[in-house]
C-alpha positions in Angstrom: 98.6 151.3 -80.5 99.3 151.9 -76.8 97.3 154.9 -75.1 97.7 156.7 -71.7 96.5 155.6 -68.7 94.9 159.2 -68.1 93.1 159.0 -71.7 92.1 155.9 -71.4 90.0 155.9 -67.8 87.8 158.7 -69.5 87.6 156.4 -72.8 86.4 153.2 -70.1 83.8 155.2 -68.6 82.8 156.6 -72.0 82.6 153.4 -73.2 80.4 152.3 -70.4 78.0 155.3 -70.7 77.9 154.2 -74.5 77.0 150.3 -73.6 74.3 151.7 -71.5 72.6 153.8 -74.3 72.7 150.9 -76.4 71.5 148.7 -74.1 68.6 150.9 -73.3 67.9 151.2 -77.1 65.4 150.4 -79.4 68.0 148.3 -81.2 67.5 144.6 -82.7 69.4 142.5 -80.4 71.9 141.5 -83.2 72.4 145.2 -84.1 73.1 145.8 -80.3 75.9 143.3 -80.5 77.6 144.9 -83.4 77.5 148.4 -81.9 79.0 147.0 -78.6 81.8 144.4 -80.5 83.2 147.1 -82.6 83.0 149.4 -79.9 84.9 147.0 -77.4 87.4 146.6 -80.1 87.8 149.9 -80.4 88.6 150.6 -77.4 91.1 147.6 -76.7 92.7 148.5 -80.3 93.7 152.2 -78.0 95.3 149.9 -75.8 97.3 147.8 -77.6 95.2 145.1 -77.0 93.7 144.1 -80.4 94.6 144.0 -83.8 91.7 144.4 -87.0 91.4 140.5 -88.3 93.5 138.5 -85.8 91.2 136.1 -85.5 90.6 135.3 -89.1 94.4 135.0 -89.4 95.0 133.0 -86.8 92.0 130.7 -87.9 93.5 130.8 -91.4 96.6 129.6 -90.1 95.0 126.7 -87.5 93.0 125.4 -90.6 96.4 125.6 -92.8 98.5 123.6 -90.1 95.9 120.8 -89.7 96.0 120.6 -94.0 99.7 119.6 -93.9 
């Protein structure tokens, strides 16, 4: 998915506003992490910039070339 340059400044500084409250949380540190991943993915997956389980596939396929 692709977004408009227009939409996505305010989604950036959103974004950032939103790593901020996390960071000054009360979270765990690994619950922190989780909230700012899925987040940053979010926000690149508006952008046409990630896709949900790349890296499992292309892990899947790394460990099925080096079996043949």
């Amino acid at each position: 998915m692709k977004t408009e340059s227009k939409y996505l400044e305010e989604i950036n500084r959103l974004l950032a506003d939103y790593l901020l409250e996390i960071k000054n949380s009360d979270l765990k540190p690994l619950s922190a992490q989780v909230y700012q991943v899925q987040s940053k993915n979010f926000v690149r997956w508006i952008n046409g910039e990630f896709t949900p389980g790349e890296v499992k596939k292309s892990k899947r396929q790394a460990q099925d070339n080096a079996a043949k």
